[in-house]
mmCIF entry with sequence, helices, sheets and N, C-alpha, C, O atoms, coordinates in Angstrom:
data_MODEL
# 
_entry.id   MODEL 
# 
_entity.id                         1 
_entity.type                       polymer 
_entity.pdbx_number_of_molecules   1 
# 
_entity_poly.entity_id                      1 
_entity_poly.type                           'polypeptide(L)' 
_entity_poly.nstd_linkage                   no 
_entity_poly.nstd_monomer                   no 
_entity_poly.pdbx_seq_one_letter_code       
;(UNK)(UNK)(UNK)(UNK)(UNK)(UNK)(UNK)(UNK)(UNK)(UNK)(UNK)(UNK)(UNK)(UNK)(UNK)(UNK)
(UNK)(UNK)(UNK)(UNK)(UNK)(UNK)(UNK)(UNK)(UNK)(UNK)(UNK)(UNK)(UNK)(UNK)(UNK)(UNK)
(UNK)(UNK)(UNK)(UNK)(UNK)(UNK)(UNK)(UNK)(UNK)(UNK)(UNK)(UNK)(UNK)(UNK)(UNK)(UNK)
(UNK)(UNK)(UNK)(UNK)(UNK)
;
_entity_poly.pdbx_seq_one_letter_code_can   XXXXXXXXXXXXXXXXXXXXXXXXXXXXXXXXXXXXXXXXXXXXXXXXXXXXX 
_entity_poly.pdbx_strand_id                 A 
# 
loop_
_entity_poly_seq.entity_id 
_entity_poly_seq.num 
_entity_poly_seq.mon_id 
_entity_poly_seq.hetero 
1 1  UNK n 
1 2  UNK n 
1 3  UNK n 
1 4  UNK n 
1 5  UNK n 
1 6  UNK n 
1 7  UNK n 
1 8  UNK n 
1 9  UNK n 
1 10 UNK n 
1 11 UNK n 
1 12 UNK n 
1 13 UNK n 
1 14 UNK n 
1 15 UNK n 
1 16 UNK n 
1 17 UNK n 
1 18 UNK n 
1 19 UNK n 
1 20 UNK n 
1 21 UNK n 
1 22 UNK n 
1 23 UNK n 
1 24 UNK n 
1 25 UNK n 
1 26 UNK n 
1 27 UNK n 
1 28 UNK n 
1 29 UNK n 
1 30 UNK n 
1 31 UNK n 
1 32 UNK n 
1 33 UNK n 
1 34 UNK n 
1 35 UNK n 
1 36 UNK n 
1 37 UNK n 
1 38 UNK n 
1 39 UNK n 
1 40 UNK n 
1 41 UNK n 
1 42 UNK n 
1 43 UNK n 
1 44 UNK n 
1 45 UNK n 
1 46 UNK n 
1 47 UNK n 
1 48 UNK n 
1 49 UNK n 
1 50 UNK n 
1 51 UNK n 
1 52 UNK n 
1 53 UNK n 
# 
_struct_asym.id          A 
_struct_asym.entity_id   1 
# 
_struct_conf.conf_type_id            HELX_P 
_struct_conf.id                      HELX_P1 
_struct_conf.pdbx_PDB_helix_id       AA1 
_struct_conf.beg_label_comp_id       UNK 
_struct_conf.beg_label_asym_id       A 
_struct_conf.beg_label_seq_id        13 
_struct_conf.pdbx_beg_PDB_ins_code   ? 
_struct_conf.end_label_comp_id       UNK 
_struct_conf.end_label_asym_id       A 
_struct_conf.end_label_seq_id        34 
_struct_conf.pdbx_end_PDB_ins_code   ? 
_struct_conf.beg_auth_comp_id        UNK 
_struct_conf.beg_auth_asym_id        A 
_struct_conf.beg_auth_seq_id         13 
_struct_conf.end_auth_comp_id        UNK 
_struct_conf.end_auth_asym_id        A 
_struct_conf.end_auth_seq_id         34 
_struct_conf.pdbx_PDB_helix_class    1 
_struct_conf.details                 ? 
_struct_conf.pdbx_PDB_helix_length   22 
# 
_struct_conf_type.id          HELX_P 
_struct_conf_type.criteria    ? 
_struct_conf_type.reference   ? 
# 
loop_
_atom_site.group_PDB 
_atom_site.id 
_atom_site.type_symbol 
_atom_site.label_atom_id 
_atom_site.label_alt_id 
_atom_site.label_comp_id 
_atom_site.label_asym_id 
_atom_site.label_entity_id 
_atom_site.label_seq_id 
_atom_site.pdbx_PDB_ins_code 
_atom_site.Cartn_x 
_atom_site.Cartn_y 
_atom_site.Cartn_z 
_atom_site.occupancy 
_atom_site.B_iso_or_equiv 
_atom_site.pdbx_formal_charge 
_atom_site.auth_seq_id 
_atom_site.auth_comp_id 
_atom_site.auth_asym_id 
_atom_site.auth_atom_id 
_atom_site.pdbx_PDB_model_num 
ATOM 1   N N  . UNK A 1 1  ? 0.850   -1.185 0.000  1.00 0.00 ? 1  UNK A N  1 
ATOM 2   C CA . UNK A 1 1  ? 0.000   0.000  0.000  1.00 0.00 ? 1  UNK A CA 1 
ATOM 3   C C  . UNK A 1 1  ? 0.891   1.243  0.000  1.00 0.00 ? 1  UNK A C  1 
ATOM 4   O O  . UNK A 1 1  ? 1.734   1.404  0.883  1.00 0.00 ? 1  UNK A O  1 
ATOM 5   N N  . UNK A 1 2  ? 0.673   2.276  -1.165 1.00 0.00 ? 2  UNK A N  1 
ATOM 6   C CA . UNK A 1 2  ? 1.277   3.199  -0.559 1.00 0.00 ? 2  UNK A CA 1 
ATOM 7   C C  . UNK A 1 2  ? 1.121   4.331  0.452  1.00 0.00 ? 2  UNK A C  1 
ATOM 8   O O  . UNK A 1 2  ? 0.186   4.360  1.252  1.00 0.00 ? 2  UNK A O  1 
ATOM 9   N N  . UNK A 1 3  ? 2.029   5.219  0.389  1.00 0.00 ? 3  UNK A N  1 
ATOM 10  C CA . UNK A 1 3  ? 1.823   5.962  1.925  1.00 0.00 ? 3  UNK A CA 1 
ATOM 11  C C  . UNK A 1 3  ? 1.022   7.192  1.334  1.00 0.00 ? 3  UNK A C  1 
ATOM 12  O O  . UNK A 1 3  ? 1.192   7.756  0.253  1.00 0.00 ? 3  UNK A O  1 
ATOM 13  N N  . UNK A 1 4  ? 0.035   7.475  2.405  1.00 0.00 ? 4  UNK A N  1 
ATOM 14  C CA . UNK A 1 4  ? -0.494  9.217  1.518  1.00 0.00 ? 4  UNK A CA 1 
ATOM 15  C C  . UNK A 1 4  ? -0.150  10.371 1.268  1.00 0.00 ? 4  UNK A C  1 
ATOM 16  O O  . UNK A 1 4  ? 0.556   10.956 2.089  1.00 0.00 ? 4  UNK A O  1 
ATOM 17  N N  . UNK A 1 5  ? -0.535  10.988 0.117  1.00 0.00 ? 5  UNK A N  1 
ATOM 18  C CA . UNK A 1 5  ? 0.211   12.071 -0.429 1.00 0.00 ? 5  UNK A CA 1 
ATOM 19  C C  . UNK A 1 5  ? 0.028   13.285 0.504  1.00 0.00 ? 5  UNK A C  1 
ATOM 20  O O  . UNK A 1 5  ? -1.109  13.743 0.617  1.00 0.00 ? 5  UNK A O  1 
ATOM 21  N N  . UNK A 1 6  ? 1.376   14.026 1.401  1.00 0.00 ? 6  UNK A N  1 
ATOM 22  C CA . UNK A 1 6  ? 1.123   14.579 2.374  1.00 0.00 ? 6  UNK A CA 1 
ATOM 23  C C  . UNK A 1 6  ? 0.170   15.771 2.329  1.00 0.00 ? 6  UNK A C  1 
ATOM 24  O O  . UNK A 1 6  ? -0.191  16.260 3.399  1.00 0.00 ? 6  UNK A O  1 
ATOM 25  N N  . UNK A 1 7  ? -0.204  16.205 1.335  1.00 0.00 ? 7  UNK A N  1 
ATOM 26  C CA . UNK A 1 7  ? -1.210  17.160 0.848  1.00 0.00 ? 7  UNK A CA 1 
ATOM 27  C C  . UNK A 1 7  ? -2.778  16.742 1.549  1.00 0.00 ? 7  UNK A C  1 
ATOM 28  O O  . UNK A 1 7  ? -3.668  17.549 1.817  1.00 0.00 ? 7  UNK A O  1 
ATOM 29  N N  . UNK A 1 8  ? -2.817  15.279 1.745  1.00 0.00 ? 8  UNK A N  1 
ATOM 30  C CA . UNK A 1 8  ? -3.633  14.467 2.135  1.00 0.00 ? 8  UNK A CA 1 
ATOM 31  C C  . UNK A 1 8  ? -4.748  14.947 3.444  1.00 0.00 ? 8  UNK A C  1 
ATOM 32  O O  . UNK A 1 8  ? -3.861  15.054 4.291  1.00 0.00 ? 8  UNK A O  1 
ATOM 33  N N  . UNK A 1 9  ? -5.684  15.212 4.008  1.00 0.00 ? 9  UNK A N  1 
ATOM 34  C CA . UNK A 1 9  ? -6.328  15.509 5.090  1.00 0.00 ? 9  UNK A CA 1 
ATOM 35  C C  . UNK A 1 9  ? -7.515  14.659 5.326  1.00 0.00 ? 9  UNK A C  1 
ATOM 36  O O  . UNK A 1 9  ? -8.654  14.998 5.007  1.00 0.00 ? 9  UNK A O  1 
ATOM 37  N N  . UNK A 1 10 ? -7.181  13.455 5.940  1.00 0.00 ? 10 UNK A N  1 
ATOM 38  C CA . UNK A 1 10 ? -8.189  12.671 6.136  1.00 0.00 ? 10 UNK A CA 1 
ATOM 39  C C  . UNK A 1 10 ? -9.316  12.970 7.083  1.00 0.00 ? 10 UNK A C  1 
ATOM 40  O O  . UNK A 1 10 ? -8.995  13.245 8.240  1.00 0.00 ? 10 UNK A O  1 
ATOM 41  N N  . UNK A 1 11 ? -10.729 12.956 6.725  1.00 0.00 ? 11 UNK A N  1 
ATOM 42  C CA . UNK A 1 11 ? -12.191 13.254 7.614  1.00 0.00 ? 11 UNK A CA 1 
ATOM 43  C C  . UNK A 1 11 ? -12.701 12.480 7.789  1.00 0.00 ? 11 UNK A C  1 
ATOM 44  O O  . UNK A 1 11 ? -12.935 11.666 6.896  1.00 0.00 ? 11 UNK A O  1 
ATOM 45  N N  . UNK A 1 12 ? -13.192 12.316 9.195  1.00 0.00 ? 12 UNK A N  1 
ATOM 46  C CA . UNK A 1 12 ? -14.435 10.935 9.450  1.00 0.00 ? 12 UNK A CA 1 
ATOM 47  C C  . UNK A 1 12 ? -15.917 12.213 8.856  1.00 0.00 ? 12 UNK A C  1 
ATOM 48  O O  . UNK A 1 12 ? -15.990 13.440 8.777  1.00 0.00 ? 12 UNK A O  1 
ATOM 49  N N  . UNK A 1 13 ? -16.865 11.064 8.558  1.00 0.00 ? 13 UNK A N  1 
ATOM 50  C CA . UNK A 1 13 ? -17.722 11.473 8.410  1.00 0.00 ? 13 UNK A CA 1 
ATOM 51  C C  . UNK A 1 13 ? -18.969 12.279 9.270  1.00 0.00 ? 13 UNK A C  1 
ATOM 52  O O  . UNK A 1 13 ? -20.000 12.939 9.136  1.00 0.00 ? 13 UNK A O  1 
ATOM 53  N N  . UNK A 1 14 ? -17.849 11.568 10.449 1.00 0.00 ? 14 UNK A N  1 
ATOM 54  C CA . UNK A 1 14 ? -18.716 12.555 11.983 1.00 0.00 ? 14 UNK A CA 1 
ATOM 55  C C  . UNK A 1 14 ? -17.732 13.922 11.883 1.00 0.00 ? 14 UNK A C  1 
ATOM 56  O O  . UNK A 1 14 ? -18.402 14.921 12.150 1.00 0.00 ? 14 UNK A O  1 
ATOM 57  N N  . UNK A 1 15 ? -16.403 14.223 11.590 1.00 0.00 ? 15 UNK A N  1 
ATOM 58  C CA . UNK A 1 15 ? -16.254 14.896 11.989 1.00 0.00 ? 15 UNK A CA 1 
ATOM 59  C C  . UNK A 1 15 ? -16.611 16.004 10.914 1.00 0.00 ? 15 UNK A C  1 
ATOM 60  O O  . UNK A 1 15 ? -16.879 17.185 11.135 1.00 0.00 ? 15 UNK A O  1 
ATOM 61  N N  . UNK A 1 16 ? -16.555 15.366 9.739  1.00 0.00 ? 16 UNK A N  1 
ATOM 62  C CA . UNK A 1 16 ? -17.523 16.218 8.740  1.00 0.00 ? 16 UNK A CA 1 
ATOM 63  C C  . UNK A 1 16 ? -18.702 17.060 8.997  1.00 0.00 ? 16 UNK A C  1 
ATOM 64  O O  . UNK A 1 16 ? -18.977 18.231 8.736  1.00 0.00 ? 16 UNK A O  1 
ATOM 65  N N  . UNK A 1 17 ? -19.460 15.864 9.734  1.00 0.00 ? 17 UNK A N  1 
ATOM 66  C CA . UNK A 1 17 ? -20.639 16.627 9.936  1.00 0.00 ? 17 UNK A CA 1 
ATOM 67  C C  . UNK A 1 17 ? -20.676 17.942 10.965 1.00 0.00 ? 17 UNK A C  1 
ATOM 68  O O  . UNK A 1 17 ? -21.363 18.943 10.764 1.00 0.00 ? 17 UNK A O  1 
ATOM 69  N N  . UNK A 1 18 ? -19.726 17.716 12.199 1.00 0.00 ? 18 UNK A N  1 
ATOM 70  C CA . UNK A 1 18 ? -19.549 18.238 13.008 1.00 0.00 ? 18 UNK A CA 1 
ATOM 71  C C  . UNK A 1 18 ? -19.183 19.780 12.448 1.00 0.00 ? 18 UNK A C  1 
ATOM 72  O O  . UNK A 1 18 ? -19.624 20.773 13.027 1.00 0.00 ? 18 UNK A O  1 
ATOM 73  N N  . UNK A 1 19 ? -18.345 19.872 11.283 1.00 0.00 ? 19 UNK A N  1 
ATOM 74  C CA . UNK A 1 19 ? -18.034 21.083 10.745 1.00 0.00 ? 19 UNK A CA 1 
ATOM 75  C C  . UNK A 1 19 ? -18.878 21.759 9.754  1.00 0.00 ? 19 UNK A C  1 
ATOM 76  O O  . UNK A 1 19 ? -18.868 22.809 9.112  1.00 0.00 ? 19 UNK A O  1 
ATOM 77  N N  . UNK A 1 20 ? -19.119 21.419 9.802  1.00 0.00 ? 20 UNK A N  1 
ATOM 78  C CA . UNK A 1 20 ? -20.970 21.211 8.644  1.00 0.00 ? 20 UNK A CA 1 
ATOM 79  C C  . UNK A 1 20 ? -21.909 22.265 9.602  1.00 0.00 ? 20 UNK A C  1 
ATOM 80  O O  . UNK A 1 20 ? -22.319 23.382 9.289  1.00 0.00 ? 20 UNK A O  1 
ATOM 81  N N  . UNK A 1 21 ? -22.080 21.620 10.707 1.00 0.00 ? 21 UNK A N  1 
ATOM 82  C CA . UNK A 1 21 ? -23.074 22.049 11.950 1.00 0.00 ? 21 UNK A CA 1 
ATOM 83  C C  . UNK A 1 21 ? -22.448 23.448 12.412 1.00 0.00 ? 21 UNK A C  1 
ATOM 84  O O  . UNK A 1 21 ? -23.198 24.356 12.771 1.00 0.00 ? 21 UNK A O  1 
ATOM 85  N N  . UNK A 1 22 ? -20.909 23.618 12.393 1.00 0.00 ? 22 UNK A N  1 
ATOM 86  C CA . UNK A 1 22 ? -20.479 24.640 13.036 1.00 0.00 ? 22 UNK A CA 1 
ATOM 87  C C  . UNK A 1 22 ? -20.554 25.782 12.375 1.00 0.00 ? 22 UNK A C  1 
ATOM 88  O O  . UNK A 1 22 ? -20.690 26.906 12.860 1.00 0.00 ? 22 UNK A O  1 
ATOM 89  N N  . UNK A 1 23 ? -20.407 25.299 10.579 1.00 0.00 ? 23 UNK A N  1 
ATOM 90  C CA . UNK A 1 23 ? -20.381 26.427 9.479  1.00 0.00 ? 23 UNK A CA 1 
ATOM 91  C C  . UNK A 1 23 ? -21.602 27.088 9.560  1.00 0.00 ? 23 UNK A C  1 
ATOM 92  O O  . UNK A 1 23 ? -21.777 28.306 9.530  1.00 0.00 ? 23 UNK A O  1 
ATOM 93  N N  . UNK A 1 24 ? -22.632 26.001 9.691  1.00 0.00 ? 24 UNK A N  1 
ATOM 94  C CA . UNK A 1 24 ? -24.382 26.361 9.676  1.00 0.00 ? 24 UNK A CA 1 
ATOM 95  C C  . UNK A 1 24 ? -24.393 27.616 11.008 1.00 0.00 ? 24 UNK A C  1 
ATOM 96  O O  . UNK A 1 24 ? -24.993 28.684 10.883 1.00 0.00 ? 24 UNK A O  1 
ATOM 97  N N  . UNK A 1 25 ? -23.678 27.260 12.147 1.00 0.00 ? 25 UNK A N  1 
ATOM 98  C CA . UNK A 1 25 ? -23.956 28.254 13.335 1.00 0.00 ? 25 UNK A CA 1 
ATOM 99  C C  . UNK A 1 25 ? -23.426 29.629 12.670 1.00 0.00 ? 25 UNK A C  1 
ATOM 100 O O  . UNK A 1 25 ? -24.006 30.711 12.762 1.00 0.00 ? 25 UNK A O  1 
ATOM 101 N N  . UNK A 1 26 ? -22.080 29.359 11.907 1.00 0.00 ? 26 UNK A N  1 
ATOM 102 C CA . UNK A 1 26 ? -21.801 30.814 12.068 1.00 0.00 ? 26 UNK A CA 1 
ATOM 103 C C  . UNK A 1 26 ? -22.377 31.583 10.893 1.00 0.00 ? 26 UNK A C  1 
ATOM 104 O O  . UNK A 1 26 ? -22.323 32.803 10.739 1.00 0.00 ? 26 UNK A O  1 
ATOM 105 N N  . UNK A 1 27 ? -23.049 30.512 9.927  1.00 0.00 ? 27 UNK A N  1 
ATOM 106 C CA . UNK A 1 27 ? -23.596 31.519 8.780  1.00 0.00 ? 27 UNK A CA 1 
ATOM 107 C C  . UNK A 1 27 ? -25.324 32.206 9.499  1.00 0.00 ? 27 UNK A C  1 
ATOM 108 O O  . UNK A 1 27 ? -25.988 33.209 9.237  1.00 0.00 ? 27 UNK A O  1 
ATOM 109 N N  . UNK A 1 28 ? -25.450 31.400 10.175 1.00 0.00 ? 28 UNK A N  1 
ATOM 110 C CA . UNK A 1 28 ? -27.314 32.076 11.140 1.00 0.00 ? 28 UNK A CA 1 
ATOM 111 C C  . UNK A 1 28 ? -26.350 33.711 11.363 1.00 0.00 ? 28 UNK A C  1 
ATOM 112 O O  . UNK A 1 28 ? -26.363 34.825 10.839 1.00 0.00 ? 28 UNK A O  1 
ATOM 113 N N  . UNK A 1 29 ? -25.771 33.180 12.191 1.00 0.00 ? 29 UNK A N  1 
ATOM 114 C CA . UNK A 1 29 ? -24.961 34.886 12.980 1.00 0.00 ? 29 UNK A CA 1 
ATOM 115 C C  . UNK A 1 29 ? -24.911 35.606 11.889 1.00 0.00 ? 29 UNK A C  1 
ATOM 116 O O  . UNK A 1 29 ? -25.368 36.746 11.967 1.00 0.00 ? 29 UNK A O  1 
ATOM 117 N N  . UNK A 1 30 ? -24.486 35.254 10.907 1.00 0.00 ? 30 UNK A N  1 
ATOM 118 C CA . UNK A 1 30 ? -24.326 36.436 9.799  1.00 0.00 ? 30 UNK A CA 1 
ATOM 119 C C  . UNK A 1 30 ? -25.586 36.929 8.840  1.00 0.00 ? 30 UNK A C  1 
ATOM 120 O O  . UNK A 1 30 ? -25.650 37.821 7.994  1.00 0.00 ? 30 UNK A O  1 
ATOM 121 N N  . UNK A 1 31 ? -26.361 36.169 9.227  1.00 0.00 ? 31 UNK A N  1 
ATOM 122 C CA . UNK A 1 31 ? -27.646 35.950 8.189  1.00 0.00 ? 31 UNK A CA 1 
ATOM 123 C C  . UNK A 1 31 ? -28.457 37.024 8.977  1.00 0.00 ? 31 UNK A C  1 
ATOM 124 O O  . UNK A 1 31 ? -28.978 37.993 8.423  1.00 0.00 ? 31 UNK A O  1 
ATOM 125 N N  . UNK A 1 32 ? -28.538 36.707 10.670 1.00 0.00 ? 32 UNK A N  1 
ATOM 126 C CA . UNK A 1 32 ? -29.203 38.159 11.762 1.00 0.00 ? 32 UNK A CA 1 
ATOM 127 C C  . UNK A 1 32 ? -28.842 39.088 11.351 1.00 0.00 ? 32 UNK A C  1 
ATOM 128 O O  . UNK A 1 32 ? -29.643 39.944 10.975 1.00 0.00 ? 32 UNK A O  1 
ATOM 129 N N  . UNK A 1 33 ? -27.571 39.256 11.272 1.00 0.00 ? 33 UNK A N  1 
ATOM 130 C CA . UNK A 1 33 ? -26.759 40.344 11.359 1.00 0.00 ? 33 UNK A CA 1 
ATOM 131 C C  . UNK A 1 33 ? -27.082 41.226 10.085 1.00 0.00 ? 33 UNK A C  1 
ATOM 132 O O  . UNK A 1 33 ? -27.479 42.389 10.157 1.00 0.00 ? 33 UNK A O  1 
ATOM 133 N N  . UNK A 1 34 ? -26.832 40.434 8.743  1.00 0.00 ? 34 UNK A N  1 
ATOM 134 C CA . UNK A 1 34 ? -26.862 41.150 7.173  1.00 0.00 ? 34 UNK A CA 1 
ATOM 135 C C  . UNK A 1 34 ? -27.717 40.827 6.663  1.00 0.00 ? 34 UNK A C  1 
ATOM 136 O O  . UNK A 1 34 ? -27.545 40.962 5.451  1.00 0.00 ? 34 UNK A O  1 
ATOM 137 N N  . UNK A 1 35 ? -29.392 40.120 7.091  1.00 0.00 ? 35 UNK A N  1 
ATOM 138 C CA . UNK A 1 35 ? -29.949 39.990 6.184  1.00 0.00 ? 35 UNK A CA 1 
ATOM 139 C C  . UNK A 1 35 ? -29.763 38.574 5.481  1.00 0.00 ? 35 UNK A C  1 
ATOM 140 O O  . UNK A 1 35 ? -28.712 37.951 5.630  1.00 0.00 ? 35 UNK A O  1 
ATOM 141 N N  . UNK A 1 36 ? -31.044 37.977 4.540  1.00 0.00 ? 36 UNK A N  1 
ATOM 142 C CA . UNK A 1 36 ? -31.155 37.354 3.695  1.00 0.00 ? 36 UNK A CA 1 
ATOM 143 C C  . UNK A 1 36 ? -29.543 37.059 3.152  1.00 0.00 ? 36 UNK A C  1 
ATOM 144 O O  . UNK A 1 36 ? -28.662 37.917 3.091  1.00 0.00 ? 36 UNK A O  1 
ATOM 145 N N  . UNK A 1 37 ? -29.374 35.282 2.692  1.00 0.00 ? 37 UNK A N  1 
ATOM 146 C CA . UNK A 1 37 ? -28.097 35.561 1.902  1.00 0.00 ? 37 UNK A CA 1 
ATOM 147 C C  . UNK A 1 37 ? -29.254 35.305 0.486  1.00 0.00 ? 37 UNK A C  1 
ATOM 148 O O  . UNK A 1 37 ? -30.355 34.766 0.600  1.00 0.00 ? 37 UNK A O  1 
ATOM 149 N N  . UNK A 1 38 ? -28.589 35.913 -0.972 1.00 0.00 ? 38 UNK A N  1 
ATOM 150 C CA . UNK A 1 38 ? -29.095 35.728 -2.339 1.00 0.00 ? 38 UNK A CA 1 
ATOM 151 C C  . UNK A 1 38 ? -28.978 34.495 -2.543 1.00 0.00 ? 38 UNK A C  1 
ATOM 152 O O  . UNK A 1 38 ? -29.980 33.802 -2.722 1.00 0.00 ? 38 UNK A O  1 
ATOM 153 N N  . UNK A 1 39 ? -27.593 33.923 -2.558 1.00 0.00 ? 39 UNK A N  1 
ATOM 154 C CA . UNK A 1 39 ? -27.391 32.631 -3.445 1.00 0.00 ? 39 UNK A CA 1 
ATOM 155 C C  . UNK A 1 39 ? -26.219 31.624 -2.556 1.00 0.00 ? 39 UNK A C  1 
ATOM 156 O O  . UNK A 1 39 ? -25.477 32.182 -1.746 1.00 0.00 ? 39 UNK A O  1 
ATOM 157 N N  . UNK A 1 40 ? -26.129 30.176 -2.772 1.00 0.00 ? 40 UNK A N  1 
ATOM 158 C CA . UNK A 1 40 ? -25.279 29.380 -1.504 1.00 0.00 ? 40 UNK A CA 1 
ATOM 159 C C  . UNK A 1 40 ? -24.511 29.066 -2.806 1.00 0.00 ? 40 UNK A C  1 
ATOM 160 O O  . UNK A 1 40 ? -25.089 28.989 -3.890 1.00 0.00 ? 40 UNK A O  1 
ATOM 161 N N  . UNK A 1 41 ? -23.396 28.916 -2.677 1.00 0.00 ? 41 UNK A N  1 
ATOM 162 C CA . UNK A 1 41 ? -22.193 28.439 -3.878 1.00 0.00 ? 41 UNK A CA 1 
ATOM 163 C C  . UNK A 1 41 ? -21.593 27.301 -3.425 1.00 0.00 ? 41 UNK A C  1 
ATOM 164 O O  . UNK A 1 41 ? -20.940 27.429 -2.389 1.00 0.00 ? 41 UNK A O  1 
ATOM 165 N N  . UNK A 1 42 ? -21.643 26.180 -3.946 1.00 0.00 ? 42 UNK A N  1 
ATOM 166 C CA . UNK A 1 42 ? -20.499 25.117 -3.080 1.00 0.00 ? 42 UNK A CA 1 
ATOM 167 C C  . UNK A 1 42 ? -19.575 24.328 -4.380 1.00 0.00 ? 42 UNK A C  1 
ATOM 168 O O  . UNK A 1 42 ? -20.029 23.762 -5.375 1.00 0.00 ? 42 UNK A O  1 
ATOM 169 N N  . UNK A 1 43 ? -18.189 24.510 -3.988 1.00 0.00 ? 43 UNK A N  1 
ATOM 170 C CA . UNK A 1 43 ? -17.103 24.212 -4.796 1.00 0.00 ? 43 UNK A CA 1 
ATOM 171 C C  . UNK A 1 43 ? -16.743 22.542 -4.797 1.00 0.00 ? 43 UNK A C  1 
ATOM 172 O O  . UNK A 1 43 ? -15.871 22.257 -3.975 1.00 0.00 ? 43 UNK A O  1 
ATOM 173 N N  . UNK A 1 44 ? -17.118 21.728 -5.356 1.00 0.00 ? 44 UNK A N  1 
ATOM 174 C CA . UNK A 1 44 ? -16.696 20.280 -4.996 1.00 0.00 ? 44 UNK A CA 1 
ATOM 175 C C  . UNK A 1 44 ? -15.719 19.589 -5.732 1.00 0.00 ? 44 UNK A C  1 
ATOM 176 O O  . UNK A 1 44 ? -15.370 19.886 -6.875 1.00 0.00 ? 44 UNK A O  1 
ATOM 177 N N  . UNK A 1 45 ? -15.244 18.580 -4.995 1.00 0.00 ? 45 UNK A N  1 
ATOM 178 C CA . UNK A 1 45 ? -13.657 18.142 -5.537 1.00 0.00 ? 45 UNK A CA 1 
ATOM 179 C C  . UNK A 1 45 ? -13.705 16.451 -5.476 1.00 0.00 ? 45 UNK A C  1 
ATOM 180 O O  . UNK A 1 45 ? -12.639 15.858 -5.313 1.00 0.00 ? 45 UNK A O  1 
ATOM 181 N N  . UNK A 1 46 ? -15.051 15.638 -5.620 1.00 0.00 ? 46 UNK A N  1 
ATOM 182 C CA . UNK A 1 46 ? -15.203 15.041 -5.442 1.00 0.00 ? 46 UNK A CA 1 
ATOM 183 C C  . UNK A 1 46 ? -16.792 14.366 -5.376 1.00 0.00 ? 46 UNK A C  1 
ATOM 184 O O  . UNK A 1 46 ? -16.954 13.146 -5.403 1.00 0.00 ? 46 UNK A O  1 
ATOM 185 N N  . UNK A 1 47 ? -17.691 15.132 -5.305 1.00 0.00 ? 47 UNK A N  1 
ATOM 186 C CA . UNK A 1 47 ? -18.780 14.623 -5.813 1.00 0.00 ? 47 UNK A CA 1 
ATOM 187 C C  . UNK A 1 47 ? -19.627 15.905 -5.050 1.00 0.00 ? 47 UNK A C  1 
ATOM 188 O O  . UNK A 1 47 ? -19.131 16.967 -4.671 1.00 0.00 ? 47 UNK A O  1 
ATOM 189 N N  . UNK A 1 48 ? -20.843 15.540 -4.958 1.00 0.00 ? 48 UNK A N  1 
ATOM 190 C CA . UNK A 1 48 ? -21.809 16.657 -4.670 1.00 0.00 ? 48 UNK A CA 1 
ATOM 191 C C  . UNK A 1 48 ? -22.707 16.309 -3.121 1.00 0.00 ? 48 UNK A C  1 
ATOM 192 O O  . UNK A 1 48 ? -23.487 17.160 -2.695 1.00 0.00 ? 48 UNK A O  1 
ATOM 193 N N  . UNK A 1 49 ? -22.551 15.338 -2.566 1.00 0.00 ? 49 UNK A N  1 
ATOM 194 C CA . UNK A 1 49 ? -22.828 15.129 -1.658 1.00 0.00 ? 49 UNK A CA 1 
ATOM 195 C C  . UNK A 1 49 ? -22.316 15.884 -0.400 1.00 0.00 ? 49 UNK A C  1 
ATOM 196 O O  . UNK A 1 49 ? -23.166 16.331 0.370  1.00 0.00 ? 49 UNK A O  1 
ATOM 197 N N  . UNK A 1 50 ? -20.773 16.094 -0.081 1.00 0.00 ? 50 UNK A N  1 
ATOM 198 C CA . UNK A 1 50 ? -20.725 17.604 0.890  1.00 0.00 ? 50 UNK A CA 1 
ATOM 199 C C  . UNK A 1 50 ? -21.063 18.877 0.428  1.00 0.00 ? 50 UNK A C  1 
ATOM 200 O O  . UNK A 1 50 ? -20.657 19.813 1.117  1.00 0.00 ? 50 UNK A O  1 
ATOM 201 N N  . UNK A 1 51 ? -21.918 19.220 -0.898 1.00 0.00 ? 51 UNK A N  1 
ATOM 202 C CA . UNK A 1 51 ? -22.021 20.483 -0.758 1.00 0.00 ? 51 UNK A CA 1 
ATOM 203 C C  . UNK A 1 51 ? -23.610 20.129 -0.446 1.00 0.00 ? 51 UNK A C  1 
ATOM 204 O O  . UNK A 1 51 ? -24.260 21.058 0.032  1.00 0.00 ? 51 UNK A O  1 
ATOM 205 N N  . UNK A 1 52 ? -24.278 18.907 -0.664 1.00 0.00 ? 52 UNK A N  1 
ATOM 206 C CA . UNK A 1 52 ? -25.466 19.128 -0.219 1.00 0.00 ? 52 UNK A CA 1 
ATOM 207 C C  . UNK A 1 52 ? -25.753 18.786 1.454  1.00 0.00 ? 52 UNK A C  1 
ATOM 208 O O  . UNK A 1 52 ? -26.802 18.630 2.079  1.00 0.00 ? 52 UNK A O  1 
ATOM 209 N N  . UNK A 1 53 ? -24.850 18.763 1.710  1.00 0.00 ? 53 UNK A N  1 
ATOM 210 C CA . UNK A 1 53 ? -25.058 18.586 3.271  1.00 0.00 ? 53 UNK A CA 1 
ATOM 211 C C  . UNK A 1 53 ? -24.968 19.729 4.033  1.00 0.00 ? 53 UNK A C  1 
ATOM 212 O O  . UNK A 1 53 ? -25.118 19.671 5.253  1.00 0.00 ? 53 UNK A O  1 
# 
């Protein structure tokens, strides 16, 4: 097996979610704060399932 490419950042899927949940807290704060957001953009590098989460 080889070894991973140190560029590499391995995620459990809990801890995914966990950052998922935290992004969601801090975008509410900003959403009170400024209003409505227009549009959600998500950049994927691998399929479409973390941007729909």
């Amino acid at each position: 097996m080889s070894n991973p490419s140190p560029k590499a950042f391995p995620v459990s899927w809990d801890q995914f979610h966990r950052d998922c949940k935290a992004l969601a807290w801090r975008l509410s704060g900003l959403m009170d704060a400024r209003g409505e957001f227009k549009a959600v953009v998500a950049i994927t590098r691998g399929g479409l399932v973390p941007a729909a989460i």
